[in-house]
Each structure stands twice: as C-alpha cells, then as structure tokens.
N, C-alpha and C positions, 0 to 999 in steps of 0.2 A: 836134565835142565836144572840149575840152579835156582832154589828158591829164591824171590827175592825178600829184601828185610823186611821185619817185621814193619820198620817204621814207614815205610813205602807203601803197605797196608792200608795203616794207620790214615795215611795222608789222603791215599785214594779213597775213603770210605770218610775224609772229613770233604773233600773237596765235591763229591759227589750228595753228601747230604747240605752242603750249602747249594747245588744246583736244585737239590729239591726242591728247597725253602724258597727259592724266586719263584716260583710255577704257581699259579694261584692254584686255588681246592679245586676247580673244576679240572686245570690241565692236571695234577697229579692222581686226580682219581680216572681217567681217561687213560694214563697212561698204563695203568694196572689190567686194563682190558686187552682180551687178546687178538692181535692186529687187523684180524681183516675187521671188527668188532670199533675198532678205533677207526679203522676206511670210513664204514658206512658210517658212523657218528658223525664224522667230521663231514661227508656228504651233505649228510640232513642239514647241520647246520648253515654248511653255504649255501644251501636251498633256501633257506628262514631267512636270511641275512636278506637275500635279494626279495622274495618276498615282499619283507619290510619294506625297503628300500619304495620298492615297487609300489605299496601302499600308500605308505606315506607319502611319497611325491602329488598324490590327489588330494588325500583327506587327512594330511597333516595335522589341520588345526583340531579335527573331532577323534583322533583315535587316541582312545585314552591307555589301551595296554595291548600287546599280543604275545602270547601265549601258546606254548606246546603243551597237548593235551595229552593224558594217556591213554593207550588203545585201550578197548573194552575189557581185555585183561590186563590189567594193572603192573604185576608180574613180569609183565613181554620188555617193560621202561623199564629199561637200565635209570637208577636214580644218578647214577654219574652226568647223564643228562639235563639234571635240573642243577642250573648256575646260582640261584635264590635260595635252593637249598637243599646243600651238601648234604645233610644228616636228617632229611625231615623220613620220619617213618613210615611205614609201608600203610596205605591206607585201603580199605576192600570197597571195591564196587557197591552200588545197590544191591541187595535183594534182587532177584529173579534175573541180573544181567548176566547173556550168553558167552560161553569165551567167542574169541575170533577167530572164524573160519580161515583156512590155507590164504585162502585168495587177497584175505584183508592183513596178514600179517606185514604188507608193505605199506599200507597206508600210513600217511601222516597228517593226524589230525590237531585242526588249530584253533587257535579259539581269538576274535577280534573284536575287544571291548568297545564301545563308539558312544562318546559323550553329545544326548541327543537333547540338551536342556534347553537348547538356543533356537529348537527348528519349529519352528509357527508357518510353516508353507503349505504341509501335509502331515495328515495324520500320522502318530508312529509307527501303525503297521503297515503300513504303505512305505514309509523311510526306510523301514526294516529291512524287508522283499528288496526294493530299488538297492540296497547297498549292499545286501546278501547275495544279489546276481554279481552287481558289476565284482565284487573281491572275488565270488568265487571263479569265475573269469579270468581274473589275475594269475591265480592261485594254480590255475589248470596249465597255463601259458607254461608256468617254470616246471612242474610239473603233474603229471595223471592222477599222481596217488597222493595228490593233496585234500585235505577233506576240512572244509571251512566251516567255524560256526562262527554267524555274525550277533552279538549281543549289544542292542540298546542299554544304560543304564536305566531308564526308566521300567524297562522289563524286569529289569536284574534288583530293582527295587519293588517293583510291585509284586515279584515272585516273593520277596519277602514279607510284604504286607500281609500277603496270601497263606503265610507260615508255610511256605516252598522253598526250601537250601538244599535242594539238588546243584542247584549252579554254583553255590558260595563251596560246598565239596568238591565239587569239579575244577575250580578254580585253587583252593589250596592244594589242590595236587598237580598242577601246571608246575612249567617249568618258563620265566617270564624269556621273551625275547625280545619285547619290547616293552614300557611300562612310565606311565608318570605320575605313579605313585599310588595307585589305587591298587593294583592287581598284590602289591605287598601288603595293603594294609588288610586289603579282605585277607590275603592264606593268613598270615599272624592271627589276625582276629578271628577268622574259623579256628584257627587250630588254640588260641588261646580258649575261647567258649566251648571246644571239644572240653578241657583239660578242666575248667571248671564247674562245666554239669558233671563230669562225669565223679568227682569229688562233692560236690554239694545241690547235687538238682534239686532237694528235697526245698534248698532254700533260695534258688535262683528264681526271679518273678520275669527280670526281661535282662537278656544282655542286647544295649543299643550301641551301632557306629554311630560316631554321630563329628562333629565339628566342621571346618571345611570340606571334607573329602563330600558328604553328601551335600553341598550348597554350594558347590559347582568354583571354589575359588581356591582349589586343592592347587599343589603343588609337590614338585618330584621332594623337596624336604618338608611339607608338611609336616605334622603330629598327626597320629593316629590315635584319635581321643576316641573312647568307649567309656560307656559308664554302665554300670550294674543294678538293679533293685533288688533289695535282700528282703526276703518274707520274715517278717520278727515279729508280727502277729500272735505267734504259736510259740514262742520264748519262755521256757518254765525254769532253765536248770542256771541261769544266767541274764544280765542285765543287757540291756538292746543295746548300749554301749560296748560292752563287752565282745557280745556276738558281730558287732560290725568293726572292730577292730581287728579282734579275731579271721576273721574270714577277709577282712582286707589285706592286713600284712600277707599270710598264703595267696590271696589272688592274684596282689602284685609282682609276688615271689613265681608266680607261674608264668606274667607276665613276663620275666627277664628271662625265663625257659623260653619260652616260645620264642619270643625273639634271637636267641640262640641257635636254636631249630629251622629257624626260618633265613636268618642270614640280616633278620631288621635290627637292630641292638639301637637303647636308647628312644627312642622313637616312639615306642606305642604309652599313651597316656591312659589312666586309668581312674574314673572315678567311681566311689561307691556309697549307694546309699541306704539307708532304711526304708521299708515303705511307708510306716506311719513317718517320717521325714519329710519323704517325698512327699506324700500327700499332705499335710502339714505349708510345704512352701508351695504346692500346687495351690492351696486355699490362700493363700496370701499372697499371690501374684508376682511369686519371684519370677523375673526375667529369667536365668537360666533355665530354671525347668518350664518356660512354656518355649524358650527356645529348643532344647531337646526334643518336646513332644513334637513341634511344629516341623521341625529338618531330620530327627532320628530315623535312622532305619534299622529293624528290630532283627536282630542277626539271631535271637529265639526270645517266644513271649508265648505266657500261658495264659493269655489273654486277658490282661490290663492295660498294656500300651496301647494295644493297636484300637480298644475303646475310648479310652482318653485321648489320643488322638483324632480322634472321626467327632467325640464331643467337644476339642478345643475347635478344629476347625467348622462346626456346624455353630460354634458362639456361646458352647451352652456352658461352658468352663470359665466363669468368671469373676475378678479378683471382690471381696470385699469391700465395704465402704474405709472400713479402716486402713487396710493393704492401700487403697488408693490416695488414702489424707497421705496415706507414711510416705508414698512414694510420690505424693507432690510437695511435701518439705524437703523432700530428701536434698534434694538440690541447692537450696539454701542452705542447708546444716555441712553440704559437703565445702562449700566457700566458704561460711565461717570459719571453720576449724581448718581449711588454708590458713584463712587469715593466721588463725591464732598459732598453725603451725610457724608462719612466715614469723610470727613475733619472736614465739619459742628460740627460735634459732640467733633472731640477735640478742633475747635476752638469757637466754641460756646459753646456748649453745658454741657459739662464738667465742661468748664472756667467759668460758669458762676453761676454752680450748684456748685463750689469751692468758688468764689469770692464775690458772693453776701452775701451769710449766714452771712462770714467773715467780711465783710459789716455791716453787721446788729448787728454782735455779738461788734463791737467795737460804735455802735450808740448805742446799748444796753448798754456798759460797760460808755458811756456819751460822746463820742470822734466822731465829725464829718466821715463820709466816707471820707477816703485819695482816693487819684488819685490809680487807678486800681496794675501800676507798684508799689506803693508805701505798698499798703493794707498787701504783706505777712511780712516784714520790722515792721511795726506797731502793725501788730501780737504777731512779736517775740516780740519786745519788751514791749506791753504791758503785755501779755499773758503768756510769756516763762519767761523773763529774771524779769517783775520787780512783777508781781502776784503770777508768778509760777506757773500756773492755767492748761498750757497746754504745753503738750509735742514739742520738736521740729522736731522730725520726721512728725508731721502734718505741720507743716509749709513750709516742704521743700515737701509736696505733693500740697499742695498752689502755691509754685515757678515755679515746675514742669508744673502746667497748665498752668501760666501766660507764663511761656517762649515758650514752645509748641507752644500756640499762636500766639506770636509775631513773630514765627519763619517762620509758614504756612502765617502769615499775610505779611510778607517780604518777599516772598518766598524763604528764606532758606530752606525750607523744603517744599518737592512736595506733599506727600501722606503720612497719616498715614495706618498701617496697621493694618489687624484683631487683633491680638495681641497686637498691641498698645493701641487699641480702648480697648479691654479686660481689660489693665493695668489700665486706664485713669476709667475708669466706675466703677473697683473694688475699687482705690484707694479714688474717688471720692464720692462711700458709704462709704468705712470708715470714711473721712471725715466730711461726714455730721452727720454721728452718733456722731463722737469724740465731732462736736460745738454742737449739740443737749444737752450733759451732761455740757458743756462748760455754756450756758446760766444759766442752772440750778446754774452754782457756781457764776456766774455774781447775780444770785439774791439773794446768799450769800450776797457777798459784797455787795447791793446797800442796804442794810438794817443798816449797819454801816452809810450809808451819811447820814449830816445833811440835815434838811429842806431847810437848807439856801440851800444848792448848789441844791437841788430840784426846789427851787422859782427861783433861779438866771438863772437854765439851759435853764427852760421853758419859763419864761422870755424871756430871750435873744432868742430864736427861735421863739417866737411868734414876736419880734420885728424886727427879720429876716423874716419871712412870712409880717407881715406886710409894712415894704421897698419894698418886690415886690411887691408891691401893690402900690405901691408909697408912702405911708406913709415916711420918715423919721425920723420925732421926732412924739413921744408920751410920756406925764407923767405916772410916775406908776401908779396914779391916775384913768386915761384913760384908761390904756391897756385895761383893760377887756371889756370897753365898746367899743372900737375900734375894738377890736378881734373879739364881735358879730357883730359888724356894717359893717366891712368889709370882712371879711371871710366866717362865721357862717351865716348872713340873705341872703348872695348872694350864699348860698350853693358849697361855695369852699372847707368848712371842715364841718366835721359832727356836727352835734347838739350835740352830745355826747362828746364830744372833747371840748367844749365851758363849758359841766358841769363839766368835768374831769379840766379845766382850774380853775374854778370859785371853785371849793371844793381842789384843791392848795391854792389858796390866800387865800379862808377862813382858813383851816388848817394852812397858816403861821402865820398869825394873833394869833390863839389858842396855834404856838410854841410860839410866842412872850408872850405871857400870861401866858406859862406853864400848858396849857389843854392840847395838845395833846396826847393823850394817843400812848401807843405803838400797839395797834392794828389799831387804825385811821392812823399811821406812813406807817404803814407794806401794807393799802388800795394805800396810796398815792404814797409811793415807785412803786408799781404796776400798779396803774392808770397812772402815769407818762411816765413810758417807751412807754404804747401805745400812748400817746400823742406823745412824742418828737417824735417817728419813723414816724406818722403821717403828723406832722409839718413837720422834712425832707425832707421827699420824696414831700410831696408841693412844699415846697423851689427849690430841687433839678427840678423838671418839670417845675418850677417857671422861673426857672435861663436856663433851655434847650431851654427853649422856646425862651427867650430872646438872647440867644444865637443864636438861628437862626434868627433873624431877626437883627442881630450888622452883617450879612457876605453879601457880593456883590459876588455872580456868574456869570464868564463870560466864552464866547466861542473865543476861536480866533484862526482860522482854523480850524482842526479835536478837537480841542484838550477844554479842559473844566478847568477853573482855578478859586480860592478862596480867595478873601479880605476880612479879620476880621477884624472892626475898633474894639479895647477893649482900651477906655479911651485914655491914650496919644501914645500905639502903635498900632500899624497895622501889621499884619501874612497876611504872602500870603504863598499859595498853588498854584504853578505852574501848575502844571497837578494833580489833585485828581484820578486821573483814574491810575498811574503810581505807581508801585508798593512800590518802591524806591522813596518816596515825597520827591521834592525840596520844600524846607519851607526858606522864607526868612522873615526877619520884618523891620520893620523901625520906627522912633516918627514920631507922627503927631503933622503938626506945626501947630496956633492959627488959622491960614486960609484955613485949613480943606486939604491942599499939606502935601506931605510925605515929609522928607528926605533920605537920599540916603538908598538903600536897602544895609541888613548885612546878612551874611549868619545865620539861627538858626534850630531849631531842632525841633519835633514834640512833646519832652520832655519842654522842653523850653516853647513853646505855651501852653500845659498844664498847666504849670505851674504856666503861667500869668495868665493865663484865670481863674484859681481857686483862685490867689490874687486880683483881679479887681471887681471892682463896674459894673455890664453890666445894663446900664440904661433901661428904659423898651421901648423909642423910640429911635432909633441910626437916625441920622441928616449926608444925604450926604449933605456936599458942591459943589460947584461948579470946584474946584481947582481938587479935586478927579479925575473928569472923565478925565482929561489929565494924571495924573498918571496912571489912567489904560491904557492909549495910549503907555506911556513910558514902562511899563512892557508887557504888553502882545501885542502892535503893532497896530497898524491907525487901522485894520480893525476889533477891539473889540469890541464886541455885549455883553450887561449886558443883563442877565436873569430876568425875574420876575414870580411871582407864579408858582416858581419852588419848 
C-alpha cells in the first residue's frame, strides 16, 4: 500500500487537534478513559441530570447546590468526573474510614445543599428529616443505588461554629451538578485554607467566609470574600508591617492557585489582617469588623473568633465613647468634603482641563502662555478674529471657567451645584475636542513659516532656558554647545531635545544654501513644536521656582503675610490666608529699604512678576528687616524652609 504524504499527516494531526481544542476539559478527559468506563460515566450522569430536574421542580427556590460525592474510597472517583475541577488533587478520607465493600461499589452517592434561612414554620431538625425523606424518594425512583445526603446551611454552619469541617472536606471533593454559587466558594476556600495552614499555621488565628454567600444574598457571580487573622503578637525578626505584607502577597498568590485548581478564576477576594489590627478596630467600632464577626463563618479558628463572636452578639463588645463621637461626625465631615470636592472640580479641575490645552494650543501656534485671566482674550484674538480657526462660542466656554473660578476663589460664590458640575464637565469635553481639531489646523499653518522664524523661535527659548541657568550672553556660535553643556549633560532636558536642536541649525544652514527640501521642512516644523513646549515648560518651572525663593514669609500674631522682592519693586501680601488679599507694593531703594507702601492689585503683581528679570539668588539686605517691623509690627517672625 502506498504511503501517504507526509503533508496529509500533517493535516490529519492538525485537523484533529483542532477538534480537541472544541471539547471542553471534562469531554476530553472522558475521552481518554476506556469505553465501557465512558458507558457507565455517561449513565451516571444522565441519572443526576434527571435527578436534578426532578428536584428542583419542587424545591427550586431552596436548593442551593447538588453535588456528586465520592465513595468512601476516594480512589474508586475517576477525577475525570468532576466538571468544577479538572485538576483538583487527590484528597484522602478521614482517619479510621473503611474502603467499600463489593456490594457498595455501585452506589452513587449525593449530596443536596438546602438554603434553610427563610423557614420559621418548624424547627430545623424537623425540615431536615421532612426534606431528607421526600429527596431520598426521588432519588430511589431514578434509581436503587442512589444514596442522598440532605444538608441544611445552617447545619453546615453550625458544624463550623463547632470547629467541625468534615463537611467543608466532603464538599471540596464533590463534583458540582448543580450549584449557585456556594458549593464553589466553599471547595476554593477549603482548599485555598488547606494550602495556607499548611505553609503558615503557626501564624494563622482564623480563616473566615464571610460577605454575601453567608447572609443569604449570595448569587451564582458573587465574590467569594474570605478574610484572615495573622498572629503578630510574637513578631521578633521583623516589623508587623512587614510580616503582613509578607504573608499577604504569598496568600493571595495561593489564592489565584486555588482558583486554578478548582476551575473559579478571579472570583475569590481576599482580606488580611493583623490581630493587634484587628483588635485595634474591634475597640473602635469599625463597621466592617463587627460586620465580619456578626455574619462570618469560621472555616478554621484557634479560638478567637468564635469568642468574640458569642461576646458581640451577647452586647458585651462595645464601641467607645470616642469611636461613637467619630462616627457621629462622620457624616457631616463626609458632605462637607462633597461639598468641597463638588467645588474642587469647578475650580480646579475643569479650569484647568479648559485652560491648560488653551495653553498649549497658543505655545503651539508660537505665542508664549499669557497670564491665566489673560489666555481666553488671546484666544479670541488669535484664534477667532485674526486666523479664524475657531469659533467664539468656545471661547466664552474658556471665560466661563476662568470666571467661575475666580468667583469660588473670592468667595462670591459658595457652592456649585450638581447641575452646575454637569454643565462645566459637558462643556469642558466639548472643549477639549473643539482644541483637539484646533491643533490639527495649527499644523496647517505652521507649515507656511519660514525656517527663519523656526531658528529665531527656538533660538530665543533656548537662550531663555539658558538665563535660567545663569547664562546671559552666548554667541550663536555657542548656543548648541552651551545647550548640551548646560542643559542636556546635567540632564535638565532630554538628549532627544538637544538632537531635535542640533538637526534645526543644521536644517537652517541647508535653508541658507537652498537644500532644504520640503519634506526635511515638514520633519523640522514638527520636531520643533515638541521642543519649544519642552523648553517652556523648563522655563516656566525655571522661573516658579525662582519665584519662590525672591518671597520673605512672615507670621505676626495669628495671622501669616508675603514680601516679594521682583527687581526694583516689592508686593506684599498682608494676610495670604484672607480671602479678600490686601496686596500692597512699593520701589525698593539701592539700600535694600522700601519706600512708602501704595495700594495694588493681585492683577498688578501678576503682571510685574511676568515683565521682570527674577534673578536666580534674591539678596535680603539689612534695611529689609525693619520694613518688615514697620508693616507687619516689632513682634514679626520670618519664616524659613517653609
């Protein structure tokens, strides 16, 4: 018989491992068993199926999972049978349990969790019995060798109270058939709390379940929140910080194992704490930990929890007089700081998501950043009246934030409202979209300038950056080597910025010679703008900085006041804390004394401060400290490393 090609192989051995890949992990691990082994599996299961079916048609609304259990020897369960989890490890029975006789190796044994929070008719061992007959009933109907075990949660909790996880074992080792959402969270969290005593018991005090799954408002996506108490009591070799960071990253990290294992990814939540922590916000009447102790259930405790528990609910666990003032301000303090957030946003945050772009878009168009009041003014007229580039409905959305601002910042204005906040956010995305297309027509136009005013701009800002640096004069000669020497090697600007520099002057050189081509043009226009915004913003931090260190801060009495020397005047700020700033100025004479103060304006001071040289060391004199006696009073104290 002729071989066939290899490529025919090939194909069958690609086409066939794509059919594996559709089979979810239950049918391909099924598949690897041998056949009559796959018969009976698949029996069993449409035995369960109906079952189910059969179950839930009655007690729908209370069955909270079902579950295939494994025979008394563990070993006889094929794990291909459990659908929840393909790869969970082989786990050993109790102590002293017998293997299973001949006669029992056909049983199938089940297990029918029943959420019993809601029943006030009859006691729960009574519910138990009554629901235990009628399922196993069911159970016998489909078939003989079914073997039912009917579990209550409140059992399956009280077993735990009782430090009893027999059941919580029994149940990470099921295999679900039916489930919403409990029967995964317990296997995960048994097997997650197997995986952490068995690395740190020395320091595990209680692992609880706890969030909705035990307060009855669980759902098939819940979270599966657990939280931990670490013993840091006995902490010699390390700080309790340490040790609870320590041991959290690995717990959570075992976290995302288990869930791996189990088939739950995502899903399981993990908190951990200290015990002096815990006990710490037990004494202070934190809501969450008396919620934990009040709904937890103790999936292992060396007994702490399950005392403090029996003492929150007998009353005796109760918050301080302090804990209770805090947490009857709290409520107040949580609206104010609304408030003040609601303000933040239009005087910050808004204004600044309006005015910086604006900013940027006029450093882009080649026009320094104007003073803040100044920028929507600038706008218009560069934008509106003489490019025509942009509408003036957007300008007067510009206005709008500036003055809003200035309004909350004077307080003319107390609070903005929801609605306000709405207007200010909505208008302030239009905004940004409108200067978004805006740029784009700016790099229309910057494609018209000559080189020249490209070399002259950059130029000039690089010889501005370089002043703050104390440079004053350089030849054009220099500049470049000046720009790496002091900028670029002391890493104040980017190395990229210095080649972006250096590939302008060469490019000018090639205007001057008539090489430049227009695609080398259209590079340099583009490399350009990120420079200059670069160089700006240097400048402008350049010049802020220096700005703080030209002002004298003093106290004199309650009250806190500001001398700016800027070259031949001096601004003083009366009270900086005063909503309503008195600003006054005066010349300063050659012998470092004022003369007489005049009244001026916050405008004013601006104003100078953005015409002025601010040298990079400002020089008190001596004559100074008597002026601060004559304004602010004998008993003035100057501030330092404020």
């Amino acid at each position: 018989m002729p071989k066939k090609p290899k490529e025919n192989y090939s194909n069958e051995a690609k086409e066939s491992k794509e059919q594996q890949d559709k089979k979810s992990p239950e049918e391909a691990a099924l598949a690897k068993l041998p056949p009559d082994v796959q018969e009976k599996l698949k029996a069993i299961k449409s035995k369960l199926e109906k079952f189910q079916k059969k179950v839930m048609e009655k007690f729908d609304k209370y069955i909270v999972g079902i579950a295939l259990l494994p025979p008394p020897k563990p070993a006889q369960m094929p794990q291909q049978l459990m659908p929840q989890a393909p790869s969970m490890p082989q786990i050993q029975m109790p102590p002293g349990s017998q293997p299973a006789p001949a006669d029992e190796k056909d049983k199938i044994h089940v297990l029918i969790l029943v959420d019993d929070s809601d029943s006030q008719k009859m006691p729960k061992q009574e519910l138990k019995d009554k629901l235990t007959t009628i399922i196993n009933s069911m159970a016998l109907e489909i078939d003989k060798n079914f073997v039912t075990q009917t579990v209550i949660l409140s059992e399956l909790w009280q077993n735990c109270y009782d430090g009893k996880y027999d059941l919580l074992q029994l149940i990470a080792m099921s295999a679900s058939v039916f489930d919403k959402g409990m029967l995964q969270a317990i296997r995960i969290a048994e097997i997650h709390k197997t995986m952490v005593l068995k690395k740190f018991e020395k320091y595990i005090v209680s692992y609880v379940l706890a969030g909705s799954l035990v307060q009855g408002r669980a759902t098939p996506t819940s979270d599966i929140d657990v939280w931990i108490v670490i013993d840091d009591t006995d902490v010699k070799k390390m700080t309790r910080v340490e040790l609870k960071d320590k041991l959290r990253a690995i717990i959570i990290g075992m976290g995302i194992e288990a869930g791996e294992l189990t088939g739950v990814r995502n899903k399981i939540n993990i908190q951990v704490y200290i015990l002096t922590d815990f006990w710490d916000s037990l004494r202070e009447a934190n809501p969450v930990i008396f919620t934990l102790l009040r709904d937890g259930v103790p999936f292992y405790d060396r007994g702490i929890f399950m005392p403090w528990k029996q003492l929150l609910k007998m009353g005796k666990i109760k918050p301080s007089a302090e804990a209770i003032d805090l947490f009857m301000g709290s409520g107040e303090q949580v609206l104010r700081r609304v408030k003040l957030k609601l303000n933040e946003i239009g005087m910050e945050d808004t204004y600044y998501a309006t005015l910086t772009p604006s900013q940027a878009a006029l450093m882009h168009y080649g026009i320094p950043p104007p003073a803040p009041k100044e920028t929507a003014e600038v706008m218009r007229e560069v934008f509106v009246k003489k490019e025509k580039m942009l509408e003036e409905k957007f300008i007067r959305i510009l206005e709008t934030n500036i003055q809003i601002r200035k309004a909350i910042e004077h307080g003319d204005k107390k609070e903005l409202t929801g609605r306000e906040i709405d207007q200010l956010m909505d208008d302030a995305d239009k905004y940004l979209k409108r200067i978004k297309r805006l740029f784009t027509q700016i790099e229309r136009i910057r494609e018209d300038r000559d080189m020249v005013s490209i070399y002259d701009t950059v130029s000039a800002i690089a010889r501005d950056a370089l002043r703050a640096e104390g440079i004053e004069k350089v030849s054009n000669e220099d500049l470049l080597k000046m720009f790496e020497h002091k900028l670029v090697s002391e890493g104040k600007v980017p190395t990229r910025q210095f080649k972006t520099f250096e590939g302008i002057i060469r490019a000018k050189k090639d205007y001057d010679e008539h090489k430049l081509s227009k695609i080398e043009m259209e590079h340099i226009f583009r490399d350009s703008g990120n420079l200059i915004k670069s160089l700006v913003e240097y400048v402008q931090r350049k010049r802020g900085a220096e700005l703080e260190r030209a002002k004298i801060r003093v106290k004199y009495g309650s009250k806190y006041g500001e001398v700016m020397l800027l070259d031949t005047h001096a601004f003083v700020v009366h009270d900086i804390d005063a909503k309503d700033k008195e600003i006054s100025k005066a010349r300063v004479k050659p012998n470092g004394s004022l003369e007489a103060l005049e009244k001026s304006s916050h405008e004013e001071m601006e104003k100078h401060i953005a015409s002025v040289h601010i040298p990079q060391r400002a020089f008190i004199k001596e004559p100074i400290f008597e002026e601060l006696k004559k304004i602010f009073g004998p008993d003035v104290e100057v501030l330092v490393n404020y």
